[in-house]
C-alpha positions, 0 to 999 in steps of 0.5 A: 453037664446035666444043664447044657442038655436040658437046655439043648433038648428044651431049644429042640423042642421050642424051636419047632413052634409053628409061627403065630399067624397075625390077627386083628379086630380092624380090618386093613384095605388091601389098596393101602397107600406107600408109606411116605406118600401123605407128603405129596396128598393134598390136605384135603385128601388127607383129611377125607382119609383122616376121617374115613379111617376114624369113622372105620374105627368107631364102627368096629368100636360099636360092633365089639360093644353091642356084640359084648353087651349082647353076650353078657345080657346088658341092655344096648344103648339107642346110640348102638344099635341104629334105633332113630 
């Protein structure tokens, strides 16, 4: 019996938890297409979307390499930082 009320009091007391709210290191478009609709684009639009979202991703890559490389005192690749 001593259980049954230590799990009731443990559900009461995790029930209540606020919601986790939603975070991410990539920032989403707030212009995002339907879902389905990349059957009716042209192939050349999907490319161009294909490859704009590949290049968003390797830039928020390298922004989260130099800043780590920046915190921890390494030196930064030319590539990294820009340096032509």
């Amino acid at each position: 019996m001593t259980t049954v009320h230590e799990l009731a009091d443990a559900g009461k007391r995790f029930s209540n938890l606020p919601p986790v709210p939603k975070t991410s290191d990539v920032e989403t478009p707030a212009d995002r297409p339907e879902p389905g609709s990349a059957i009716f684009a042209s192939p050349e639009q999907m490319r161009h979307d294909y490859l704009t979202a590949k290049a968003s991703r390797q830039e928020v890559r390298r922004q989260k390499r130099v800043k780590r490389k920046a915190e921890r005192g390494q030196p930064q690749s030319l590539h990294d930082i820009e340096f032509r």
